[in-house]
Every structure is written in C-alpha cells, then in structure tokens.
C-alpha positions, -999 to +999 in steps of 0.1 A: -449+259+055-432+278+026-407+305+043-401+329+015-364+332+029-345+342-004-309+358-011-296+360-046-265+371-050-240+375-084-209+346-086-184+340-103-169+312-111-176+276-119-196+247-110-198+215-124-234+199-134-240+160-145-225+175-183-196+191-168-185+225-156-204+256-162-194+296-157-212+308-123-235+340-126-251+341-091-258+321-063-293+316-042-296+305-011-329+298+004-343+283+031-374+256+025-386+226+024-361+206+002-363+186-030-341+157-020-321+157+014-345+143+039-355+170+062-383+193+069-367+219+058-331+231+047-306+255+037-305+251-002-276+270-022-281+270-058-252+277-079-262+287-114-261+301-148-289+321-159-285+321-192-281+283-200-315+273-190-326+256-161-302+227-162-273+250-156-272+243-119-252+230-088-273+226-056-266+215-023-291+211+006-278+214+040-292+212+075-292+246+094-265+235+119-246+223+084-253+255+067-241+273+104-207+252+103-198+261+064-205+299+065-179+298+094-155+273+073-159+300+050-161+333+068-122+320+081-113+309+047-117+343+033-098+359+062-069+341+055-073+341+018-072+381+025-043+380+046-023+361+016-038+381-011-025+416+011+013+398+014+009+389-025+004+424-032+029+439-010+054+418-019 
C-alpha cells in the first residue's frame, strides 16, 4: 500500500554521494515501502540537490521506531546547539 506521506523541506548543507560531497537544497522524508532496507515499509530521508540531477542524493531508510529515536537525538541536539549558540552570542 503506497501512503502518500510526503514532507519536503529546504537544507542546507552537505551530503556526500558515492562521487563525493554535494551542496544540500532540501530534504524529503517519506514514509513507504523502501527501495533497499528490508521492511514493509520505512521512514526514507532523502537528502538532495535538485539541480544536479537525480544522482545528487543521500538516502537513508529507517524503521519507524529508528526514525522515532533520531528525531529525539535530534530534537535534543538542537536544544543544546541553541543554548551554545545564545552564550556564543552574548559573550
């Protein structure tokens, strides 16, 4: 069964591909059946660059409970990555 569950969101930054790294322009995250990771379906975050064709990609396909345990990795990351970046600028 095909979900349609789709976020696209801009990024910046940089990935790095099988020819090396790449500039970021956005990020999707869907949830489907995946192309490689053996499950049913997955979390799949595609990190890419639109306007290098589409080679120009970093993807990851993670189990829901995986996907669950990096968004909270990240969601305290970024906390304290804005607690440093408030001292930075203070100081």
């Amino acid at each position: 069964m095909c979900t349609s569950i789709v976020e696209i969101v801009g990024a910046s930054g940089a990935g790095k591909t099988g020819d090396g790294w790449i500039d970021l322009t956005h990020a999707v995250v869907s949830y489907d059946h995946p192309h490689h990771a053996l499950l049913e379906e997955a979390i799949t975050i595609d990190f890419v660059n639109s306007g290098l064709g589409p080679a120009a990609r970093v993807a990851v396909e993670l189990t829901l409970e995986s996907a669950k345990e990096l968004s909270a990795a990240l969601a305290k990351a970024i906390a304290a990555a804005e607690v440093e970046e408030a001292a930075r600028h203070r100081g």
